[in-house]
Kinemage of the C-alpha trace (Angstrom):
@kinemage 1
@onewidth
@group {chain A} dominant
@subgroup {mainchain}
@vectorlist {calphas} color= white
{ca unk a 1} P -29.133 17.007 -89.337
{ca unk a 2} L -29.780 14.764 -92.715
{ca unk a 3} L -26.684 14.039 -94.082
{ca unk a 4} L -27.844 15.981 -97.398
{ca unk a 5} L -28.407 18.956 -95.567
{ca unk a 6} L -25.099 18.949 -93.568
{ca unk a 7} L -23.473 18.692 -97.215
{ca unk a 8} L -24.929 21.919 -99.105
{ca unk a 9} L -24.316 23.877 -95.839
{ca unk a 10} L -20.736 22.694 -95.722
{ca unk a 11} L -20.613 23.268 -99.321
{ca unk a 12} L -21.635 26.889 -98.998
{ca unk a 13} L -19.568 27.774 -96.098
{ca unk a 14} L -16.313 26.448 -97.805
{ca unk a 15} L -17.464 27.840 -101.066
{ca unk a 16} L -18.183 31.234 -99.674
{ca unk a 17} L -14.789 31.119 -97.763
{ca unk a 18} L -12.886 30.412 -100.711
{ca unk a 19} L -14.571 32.579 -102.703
{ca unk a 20} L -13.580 35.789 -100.262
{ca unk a 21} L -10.108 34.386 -100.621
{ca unk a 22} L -10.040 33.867 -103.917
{ca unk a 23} L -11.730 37.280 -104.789
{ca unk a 24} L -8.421 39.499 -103.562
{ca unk a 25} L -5.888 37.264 -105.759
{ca unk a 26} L -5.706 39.096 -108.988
{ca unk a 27} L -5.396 42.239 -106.316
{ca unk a 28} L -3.082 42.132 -103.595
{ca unk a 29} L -0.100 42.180 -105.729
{ca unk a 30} L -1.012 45.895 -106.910
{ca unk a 31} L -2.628 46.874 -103.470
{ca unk a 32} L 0.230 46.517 -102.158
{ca unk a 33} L 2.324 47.951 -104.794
{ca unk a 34} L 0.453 50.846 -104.520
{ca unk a 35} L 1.630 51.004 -100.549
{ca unk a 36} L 5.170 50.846 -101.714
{ca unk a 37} L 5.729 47.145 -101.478
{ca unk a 38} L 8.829 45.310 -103.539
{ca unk a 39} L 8.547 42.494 -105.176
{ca unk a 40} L 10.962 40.626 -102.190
{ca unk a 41} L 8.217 42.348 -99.742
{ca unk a 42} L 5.367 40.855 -101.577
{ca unk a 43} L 7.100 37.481 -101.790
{ca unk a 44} L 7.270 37.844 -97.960
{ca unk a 45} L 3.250 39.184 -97.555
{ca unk a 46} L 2.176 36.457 -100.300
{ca unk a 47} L 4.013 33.511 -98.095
{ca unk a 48} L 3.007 34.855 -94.505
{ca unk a 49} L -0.309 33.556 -95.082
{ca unk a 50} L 0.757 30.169 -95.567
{ca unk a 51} L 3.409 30.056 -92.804
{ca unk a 52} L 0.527 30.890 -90.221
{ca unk a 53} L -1.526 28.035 -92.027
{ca unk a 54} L 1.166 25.898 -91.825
{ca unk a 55} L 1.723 26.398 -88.281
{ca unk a 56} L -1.438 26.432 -86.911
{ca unk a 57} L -3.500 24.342 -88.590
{ca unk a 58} L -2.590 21.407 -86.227
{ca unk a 59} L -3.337 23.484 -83.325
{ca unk a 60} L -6.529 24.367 -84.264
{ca unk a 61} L -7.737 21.025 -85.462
{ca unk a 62} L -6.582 19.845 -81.723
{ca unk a 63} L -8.763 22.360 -80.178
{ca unk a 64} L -11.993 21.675 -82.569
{ca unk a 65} L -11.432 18.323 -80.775
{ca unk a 66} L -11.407 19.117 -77.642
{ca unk a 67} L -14.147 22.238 -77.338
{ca unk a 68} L -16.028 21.360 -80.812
{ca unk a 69} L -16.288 22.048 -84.710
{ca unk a 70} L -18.456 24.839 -84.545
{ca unk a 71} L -16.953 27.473 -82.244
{ca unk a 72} L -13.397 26.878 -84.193
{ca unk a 73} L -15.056 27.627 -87.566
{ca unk a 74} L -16.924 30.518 -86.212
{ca unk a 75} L -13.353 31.878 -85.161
{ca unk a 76} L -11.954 31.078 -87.901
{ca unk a 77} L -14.416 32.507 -90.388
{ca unk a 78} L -14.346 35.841 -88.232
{ca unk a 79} L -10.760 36.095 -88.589
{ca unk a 80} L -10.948 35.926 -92.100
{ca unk a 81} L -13.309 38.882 -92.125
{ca unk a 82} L -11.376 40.684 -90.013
{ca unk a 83} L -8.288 40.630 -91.661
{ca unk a 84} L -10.303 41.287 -95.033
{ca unk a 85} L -11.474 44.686 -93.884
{ca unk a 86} L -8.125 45.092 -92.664
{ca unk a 87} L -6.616 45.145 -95.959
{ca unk a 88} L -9.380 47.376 -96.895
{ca unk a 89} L -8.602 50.135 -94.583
{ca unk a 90} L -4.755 50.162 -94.899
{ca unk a 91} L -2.805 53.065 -95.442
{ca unk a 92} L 0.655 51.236 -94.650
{ca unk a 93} L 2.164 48.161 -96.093
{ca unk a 94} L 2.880 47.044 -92.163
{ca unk a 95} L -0.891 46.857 -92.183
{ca unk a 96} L -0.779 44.580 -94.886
{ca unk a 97} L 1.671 42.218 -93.130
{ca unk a 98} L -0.367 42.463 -90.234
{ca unk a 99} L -3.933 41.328 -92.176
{ca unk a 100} L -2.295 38.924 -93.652
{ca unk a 101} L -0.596 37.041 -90.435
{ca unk a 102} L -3.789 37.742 -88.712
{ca unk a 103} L -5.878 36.107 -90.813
{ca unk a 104} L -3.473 33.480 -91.766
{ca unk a 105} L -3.302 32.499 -88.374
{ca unk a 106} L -7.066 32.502 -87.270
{ca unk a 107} L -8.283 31.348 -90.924
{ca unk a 108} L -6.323 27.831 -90.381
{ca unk a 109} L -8.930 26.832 -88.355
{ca unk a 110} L -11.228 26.791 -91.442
{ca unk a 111} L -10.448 23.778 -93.538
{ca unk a 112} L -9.250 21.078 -90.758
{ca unk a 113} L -12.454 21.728 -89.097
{ca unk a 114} L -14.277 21.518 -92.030
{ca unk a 115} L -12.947 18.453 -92.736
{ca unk a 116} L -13.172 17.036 -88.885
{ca unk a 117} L -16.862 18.145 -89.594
{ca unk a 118} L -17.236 15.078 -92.303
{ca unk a 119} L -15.018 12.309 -90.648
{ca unk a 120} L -18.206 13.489 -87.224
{ca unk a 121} L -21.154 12.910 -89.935
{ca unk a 122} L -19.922 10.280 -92.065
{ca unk a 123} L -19.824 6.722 -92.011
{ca unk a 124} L -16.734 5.471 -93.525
{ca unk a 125} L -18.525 4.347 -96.264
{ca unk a 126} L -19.395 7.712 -97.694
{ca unk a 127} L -16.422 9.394 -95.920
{ca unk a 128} L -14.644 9.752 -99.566
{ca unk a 129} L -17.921 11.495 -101.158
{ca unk a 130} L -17.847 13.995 -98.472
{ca unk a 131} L -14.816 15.112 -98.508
{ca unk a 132} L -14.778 15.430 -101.957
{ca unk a 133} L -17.595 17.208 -102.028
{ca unk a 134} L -15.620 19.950 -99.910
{ca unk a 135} L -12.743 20.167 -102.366
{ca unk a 136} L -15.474 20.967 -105.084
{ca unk a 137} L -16.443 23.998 -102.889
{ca unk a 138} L -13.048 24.921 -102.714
{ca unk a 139} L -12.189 24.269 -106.112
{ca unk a 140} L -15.191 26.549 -107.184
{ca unk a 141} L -14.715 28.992 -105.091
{ca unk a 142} L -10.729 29.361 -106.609
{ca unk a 143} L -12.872 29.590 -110.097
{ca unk a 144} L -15.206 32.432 -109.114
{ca unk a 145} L -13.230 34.606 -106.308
{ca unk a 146} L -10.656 35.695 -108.777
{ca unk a 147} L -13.467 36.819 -111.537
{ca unk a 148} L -15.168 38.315 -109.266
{ca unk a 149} L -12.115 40.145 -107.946
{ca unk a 150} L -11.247 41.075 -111.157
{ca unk a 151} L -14.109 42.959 -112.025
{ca unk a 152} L -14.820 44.660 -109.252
{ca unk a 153} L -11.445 46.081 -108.682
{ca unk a 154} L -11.442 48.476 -112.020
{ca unk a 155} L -13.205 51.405 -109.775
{ca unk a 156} L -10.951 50.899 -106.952
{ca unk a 157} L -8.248 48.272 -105.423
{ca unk a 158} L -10.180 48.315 -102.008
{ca unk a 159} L -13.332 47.335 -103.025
{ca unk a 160} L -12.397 43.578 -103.781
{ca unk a 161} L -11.440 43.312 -99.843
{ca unk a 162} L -14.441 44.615 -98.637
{ca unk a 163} L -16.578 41.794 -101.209
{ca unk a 164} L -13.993 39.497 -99.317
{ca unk a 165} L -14.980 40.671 -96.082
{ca unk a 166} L -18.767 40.637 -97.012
{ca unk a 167} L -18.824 37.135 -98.491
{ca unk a 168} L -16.879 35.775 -94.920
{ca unk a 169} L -19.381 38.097 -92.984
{ca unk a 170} L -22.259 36.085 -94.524
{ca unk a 171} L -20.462 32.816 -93.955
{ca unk a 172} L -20.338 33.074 -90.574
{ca unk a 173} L -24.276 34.219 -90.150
{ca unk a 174} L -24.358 30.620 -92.381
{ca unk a 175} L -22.628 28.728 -89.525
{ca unk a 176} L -23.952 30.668 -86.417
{ca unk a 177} L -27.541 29.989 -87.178
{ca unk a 178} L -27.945 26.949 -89.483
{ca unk a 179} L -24.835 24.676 -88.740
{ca unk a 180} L -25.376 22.578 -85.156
{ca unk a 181} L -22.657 21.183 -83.991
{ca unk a 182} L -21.000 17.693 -85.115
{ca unk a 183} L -19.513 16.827 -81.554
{ca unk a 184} L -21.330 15.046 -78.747
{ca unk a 185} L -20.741 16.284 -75.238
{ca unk a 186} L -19.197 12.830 -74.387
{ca unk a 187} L -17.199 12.714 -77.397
{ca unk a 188} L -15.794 16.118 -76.525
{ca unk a 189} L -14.631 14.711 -73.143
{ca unk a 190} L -12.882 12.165 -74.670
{ca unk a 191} L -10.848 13.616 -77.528
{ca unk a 192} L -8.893 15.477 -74.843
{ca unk a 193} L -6.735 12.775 -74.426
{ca unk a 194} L -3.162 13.270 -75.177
{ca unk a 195} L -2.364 13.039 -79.256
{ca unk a 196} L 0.977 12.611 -80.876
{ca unk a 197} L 2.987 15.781 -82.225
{ca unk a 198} L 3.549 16.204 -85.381
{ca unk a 199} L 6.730 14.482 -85.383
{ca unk a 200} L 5.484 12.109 -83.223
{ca unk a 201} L 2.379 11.362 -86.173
{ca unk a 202} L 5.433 11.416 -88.614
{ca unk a 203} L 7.261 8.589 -87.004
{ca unk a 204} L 3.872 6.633 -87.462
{ca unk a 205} L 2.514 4.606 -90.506
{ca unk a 206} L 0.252 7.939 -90.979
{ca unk a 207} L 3.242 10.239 -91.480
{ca unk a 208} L 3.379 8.680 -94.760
{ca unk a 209} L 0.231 10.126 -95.861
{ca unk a 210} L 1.008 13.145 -94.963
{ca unk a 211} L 4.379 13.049 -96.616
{ca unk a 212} L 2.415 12.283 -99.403
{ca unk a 213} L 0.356 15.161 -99.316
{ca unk a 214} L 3.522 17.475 -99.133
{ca unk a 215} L 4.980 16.181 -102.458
{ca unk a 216} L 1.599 16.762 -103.863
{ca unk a 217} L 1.402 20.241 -102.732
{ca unk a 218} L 4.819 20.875 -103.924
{ca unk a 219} L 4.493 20.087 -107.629
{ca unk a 220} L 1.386 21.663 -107.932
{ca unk a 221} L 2.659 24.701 -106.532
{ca unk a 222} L 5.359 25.090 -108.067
{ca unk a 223} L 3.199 24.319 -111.445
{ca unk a 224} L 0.887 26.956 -110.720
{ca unk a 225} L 3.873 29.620 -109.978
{ca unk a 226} L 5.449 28.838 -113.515
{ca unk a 227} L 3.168 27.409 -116.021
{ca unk a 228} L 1.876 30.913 -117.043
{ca unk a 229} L 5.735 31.446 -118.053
{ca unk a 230} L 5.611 28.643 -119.755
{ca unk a 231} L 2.594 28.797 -121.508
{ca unk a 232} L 3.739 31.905 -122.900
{ca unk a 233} L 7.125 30.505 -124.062
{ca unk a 234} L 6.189 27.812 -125.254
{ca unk a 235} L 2.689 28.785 -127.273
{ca unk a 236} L 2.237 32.517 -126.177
{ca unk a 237} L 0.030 32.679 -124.150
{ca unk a 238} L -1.617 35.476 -122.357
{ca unk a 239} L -3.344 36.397 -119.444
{ca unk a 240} L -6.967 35.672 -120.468
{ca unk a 241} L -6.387 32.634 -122.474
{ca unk a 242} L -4.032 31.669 -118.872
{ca unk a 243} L -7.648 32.610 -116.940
{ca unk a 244} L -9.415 30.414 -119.340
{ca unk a 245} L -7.127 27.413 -119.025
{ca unk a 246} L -7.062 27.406 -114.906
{ca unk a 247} L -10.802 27.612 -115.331
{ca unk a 248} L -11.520 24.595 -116.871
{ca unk a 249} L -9.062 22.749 -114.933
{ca unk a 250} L -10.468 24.249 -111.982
{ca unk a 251} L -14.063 22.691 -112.800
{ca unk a 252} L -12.273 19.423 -114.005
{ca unk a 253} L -10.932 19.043 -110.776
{ca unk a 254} L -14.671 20.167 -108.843
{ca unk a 255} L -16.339 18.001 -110.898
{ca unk a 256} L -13.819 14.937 -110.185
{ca unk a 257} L -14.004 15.747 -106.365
{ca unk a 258} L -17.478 16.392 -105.806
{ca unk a 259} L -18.991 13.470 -108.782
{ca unk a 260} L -16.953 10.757 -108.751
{ca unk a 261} L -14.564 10.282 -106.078
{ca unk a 262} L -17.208 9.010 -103.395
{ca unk a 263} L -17.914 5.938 -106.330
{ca unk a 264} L -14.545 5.378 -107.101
{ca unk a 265} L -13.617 5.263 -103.413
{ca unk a 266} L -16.774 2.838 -102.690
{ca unk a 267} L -15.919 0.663 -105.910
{ca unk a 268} L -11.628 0.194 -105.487
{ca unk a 269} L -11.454 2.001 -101.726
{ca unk a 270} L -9.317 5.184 -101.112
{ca unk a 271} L -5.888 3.963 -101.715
{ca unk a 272} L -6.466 2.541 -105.077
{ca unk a 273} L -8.183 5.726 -106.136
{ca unk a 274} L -4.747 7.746 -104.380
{ca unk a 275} L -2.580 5.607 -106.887
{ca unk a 276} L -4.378 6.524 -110.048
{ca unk a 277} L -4.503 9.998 -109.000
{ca unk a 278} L -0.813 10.258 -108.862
{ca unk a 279} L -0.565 8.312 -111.897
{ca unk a 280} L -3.228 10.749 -113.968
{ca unk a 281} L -1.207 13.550 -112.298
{ca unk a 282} L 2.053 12.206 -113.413
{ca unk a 283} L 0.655 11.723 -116.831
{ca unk a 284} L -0.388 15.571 -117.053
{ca unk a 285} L 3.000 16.843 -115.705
{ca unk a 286} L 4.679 14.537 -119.125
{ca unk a 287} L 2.034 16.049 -121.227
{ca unk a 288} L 2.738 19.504 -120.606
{ca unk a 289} L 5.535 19.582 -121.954
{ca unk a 290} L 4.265 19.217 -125.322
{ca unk a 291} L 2.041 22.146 -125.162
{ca unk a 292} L 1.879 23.897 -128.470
{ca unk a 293} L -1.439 25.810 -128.224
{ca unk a 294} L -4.664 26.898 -126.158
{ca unk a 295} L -5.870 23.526 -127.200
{ca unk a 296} L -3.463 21.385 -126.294
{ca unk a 297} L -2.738 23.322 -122.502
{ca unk a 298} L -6.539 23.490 -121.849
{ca unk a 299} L -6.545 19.176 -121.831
{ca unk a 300} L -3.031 18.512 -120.705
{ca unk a 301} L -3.697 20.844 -117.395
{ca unk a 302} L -6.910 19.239 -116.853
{ca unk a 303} L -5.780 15.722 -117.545
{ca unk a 304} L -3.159 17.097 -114.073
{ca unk a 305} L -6.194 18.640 -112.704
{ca unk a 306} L -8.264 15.510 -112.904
{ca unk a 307} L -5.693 13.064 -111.204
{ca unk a 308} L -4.652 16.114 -108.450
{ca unk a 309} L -8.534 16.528 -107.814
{ca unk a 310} L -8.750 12.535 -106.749
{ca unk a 311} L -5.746 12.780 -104.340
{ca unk a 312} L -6.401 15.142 -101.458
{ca unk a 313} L -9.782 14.049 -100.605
{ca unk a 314} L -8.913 10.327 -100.745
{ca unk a 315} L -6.161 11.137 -98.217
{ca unk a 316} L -8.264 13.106 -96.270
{ca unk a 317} L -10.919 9.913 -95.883
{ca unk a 318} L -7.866 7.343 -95.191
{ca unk a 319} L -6.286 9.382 -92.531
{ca unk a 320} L -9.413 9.637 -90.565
{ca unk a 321} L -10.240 6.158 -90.822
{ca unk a 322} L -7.034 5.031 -89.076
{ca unk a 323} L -8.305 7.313 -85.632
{ca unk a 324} L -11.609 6.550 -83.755
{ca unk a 325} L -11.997 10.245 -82.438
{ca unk a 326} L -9.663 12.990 -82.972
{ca unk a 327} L -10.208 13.704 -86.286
{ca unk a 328} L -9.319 17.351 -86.085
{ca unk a 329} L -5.604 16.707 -85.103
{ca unk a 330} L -6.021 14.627 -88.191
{ca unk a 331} L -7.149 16.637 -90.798
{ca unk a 332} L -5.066 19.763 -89.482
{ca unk a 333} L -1.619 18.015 -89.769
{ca unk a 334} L -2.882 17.272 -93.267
{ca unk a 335} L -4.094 20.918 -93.951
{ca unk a 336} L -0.099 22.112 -92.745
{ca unk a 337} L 1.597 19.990 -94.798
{ca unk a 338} L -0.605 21.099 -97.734
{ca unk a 339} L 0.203 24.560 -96.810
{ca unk a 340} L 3.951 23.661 -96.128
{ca unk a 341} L 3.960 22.511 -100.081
{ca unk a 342} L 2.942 25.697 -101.050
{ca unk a 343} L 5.751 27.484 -98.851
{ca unk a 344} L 8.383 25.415 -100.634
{ca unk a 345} L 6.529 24.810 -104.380
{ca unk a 346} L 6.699 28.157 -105.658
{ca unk a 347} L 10.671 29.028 -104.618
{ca unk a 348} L 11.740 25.869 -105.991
{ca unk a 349} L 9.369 25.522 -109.259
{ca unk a 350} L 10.696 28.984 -109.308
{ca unk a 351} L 14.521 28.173 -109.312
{ca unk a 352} L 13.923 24.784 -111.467
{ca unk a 353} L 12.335 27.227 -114.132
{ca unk a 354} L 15.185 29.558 -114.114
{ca unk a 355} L 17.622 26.605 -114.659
{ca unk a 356} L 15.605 25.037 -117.405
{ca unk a 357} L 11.688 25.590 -118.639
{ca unk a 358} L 10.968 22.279 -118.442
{ca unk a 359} L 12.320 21.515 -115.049
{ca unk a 360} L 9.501 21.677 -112.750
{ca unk a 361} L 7.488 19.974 -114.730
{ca unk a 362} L 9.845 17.027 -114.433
{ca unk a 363} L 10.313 17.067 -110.773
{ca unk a 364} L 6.650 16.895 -110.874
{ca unk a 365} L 6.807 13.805 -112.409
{ca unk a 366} L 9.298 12.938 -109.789
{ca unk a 367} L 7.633 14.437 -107.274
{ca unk a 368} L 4.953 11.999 -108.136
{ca unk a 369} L 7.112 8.798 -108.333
{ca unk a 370} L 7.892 9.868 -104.582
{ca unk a 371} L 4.234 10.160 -103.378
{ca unk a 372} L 3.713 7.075 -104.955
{ca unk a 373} L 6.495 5.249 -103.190
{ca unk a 374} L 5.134 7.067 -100.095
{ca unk a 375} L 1.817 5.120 -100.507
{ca unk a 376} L 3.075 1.839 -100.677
{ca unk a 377} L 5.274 2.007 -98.066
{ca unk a 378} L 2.496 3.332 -95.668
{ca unk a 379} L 0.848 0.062 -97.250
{ca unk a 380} L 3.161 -2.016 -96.374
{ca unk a 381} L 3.678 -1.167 -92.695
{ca unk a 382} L -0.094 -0.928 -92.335
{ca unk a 383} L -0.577 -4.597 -93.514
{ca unk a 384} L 2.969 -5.917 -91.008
{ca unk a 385} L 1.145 -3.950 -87.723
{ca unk a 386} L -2.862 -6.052 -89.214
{ca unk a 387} L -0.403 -8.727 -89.042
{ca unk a 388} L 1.121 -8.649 -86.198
């Protein structure tokens, strides 16, 4: 398939899949009220999703290696449908817990594969531009999910999850007939070799990176699960101005990913480009502390948005130009550590706030200094093993 082509359809299946995810946001919390949930139990159903993702992303990404891209995604789009009409059809908050481990567990297959997908079609060139391309699917379809959720859930709380479940139903039609697979036959064979663990991809040069990633995750996390407090503190701010705000950084950060990070990459390479997006995220995390109005949160979050929006899809490219083959295993360490920061963000942005306002705002900052020390030490022992 052209390269161009192989794009849009990736663009639509991640779009479409984030989009059914993103569409039962606003909802859940009050779906599952409404089954007799507490706000301890919702905690628990809200961070069940990402434990699964965080577990077995790396598995699945392994097995995309070994038996191919598409018949991963396909089960991984069908569990997200699945677990969408699930939630639909419950009567019990058990069957709520249940959805969500389900499809937390079978809809980690999604974004490492995705991601494999790009390192199979791309030469490293243009591996940057693809993968940012993906995060503008995903960044979009964080933008429209939630409005569409929103709107759709005034006649009844239900009918958001079975959008969700229609939108990942028409996804995988997308991939079962118009997707071909990435993987040779040959290359197949071979990517069953033996990879390293995760600890064992820790201990290398690599691990950095995804250490990196982690931080990342964590800051923004734990910026997402306070700045509405914040903004309302600080400037009063409400929900829809709050819905207005994430937009726009939301389509900063698309527009960053899927415009510019392929020339930046190609111009200063991937690691340059990682540096001044922790820097421009840094930057944001200072400036949001002067927020005094819609103004002045609506450019300080995107200024964050911009610099996060460079990061994860520069990482993605650099990883998978350090393997040959096995870029699954690759991309779904990456995708567990990413959902391991957003186990950890939200507690501890939540405990910073409740110490101070201003606190996890400040550990971003910190946060960042510590990815960016991450970086150069994976620098450094990259250029002593060239060396040696």
């Amino acid at each position: 398939m052209e390269s161009k082509k192989v794009f849009s359809i990736l663009f639509a299946v991640m779009f479409l899949v984030m989009v059914g995810f993103g569409i039962i946001i606003p909802v859940l919390p009050f779906y599952a009220e409404e089954l007799g949930a507490s706000s301890t139990e919702l905690g628990l159903l809200m961070s069940a999703y990402s434990v699964m993702q965080f577990t077995f992303a790396p598995m699945w990404g392994k097995i995309s290696d070994r038996i191919g891209r598409k018949p991963v995604l396909l089960i991984g789009i069908s569990g997200l449908a699945f677990s969408f009409m699930m939630m639909a059809l419950a009567t019990q908050l058990w069957m709520l817990f249940a959805a969500r481990i389900i499809g937390g567990l079978l809809s980690a297959a999604n974004m490492p594969t995705v991601m494999a997908y790009v390192a199979d079609t791309t030469d490293e060139e243009n591996r940057s531009k693809g993968m940012g391309i993906i995060g503008a699917s995903v960044g979009l379809g964080f933008i429209f999910g939630p409005a569409i959720g929103g709107i759709f859930s005034s006649g009844s709380l239900a009918i958001p999850f079975y959008l969700a479940g229609g939108s990942s139903f028409i996804t995988f039609l997308l991939v079962l007939f118009v997707l071909k697979e990435s993987l040779a036959q040959s290359e197949e064979v071979t990517a069953t070799n033996k990879r390293p663990s995760m600890i064992q991809a820790l201990q290398q040069p690599t691990g950095l990176l995804f250490a990196l990633q982690g931080f990342v995750s964590i800051s923004l996390a734990g910026l997402e699960a306070t700045f509405a407090y914040f903004a309302n503190d600080r400037a009063g701010l409400g929900t829809v101005e709050l819905g207005y705000i994430f937009m726009i950084m939301g389509l900063a950060g698309a527009i960053v990913q899927g415009g510019f990070v392929g020339k930046l990459t190609k111009k200063w390479g991937e690691g340059r480009v990682i540096q001044i997006g922790i820097i421009t995220s840094a930057i944001g995390f200072a400036l949001i502390l002067l927020v005094q109005d819609f103004v002045t949160a609506a450019i300080f979050l995107t200024i964050f948005g911009i610099g996060n929006g460079l990061i994860r899809p520069s990482v993605s490219s650099l990883l998978t130009k350090n393997v040959k083959k096995g870029y699954g295993q690759m991309t779904g360490l990456l995708s567990s550590f990413d959902s391991l920061g957003r186990i950890i963000g939200p507690t501890f942005g939540g405990i910073l706030y409740g110490m101070a306002i201003f606190m996890p705002y400040v550990s971003g900052i910190l946060l960042s200094v510590i990815a960016l020390g991450s970086y150069y030490i994976y620098q450094k022992k990259r250029q002593a093993i060239m060396e040696s």
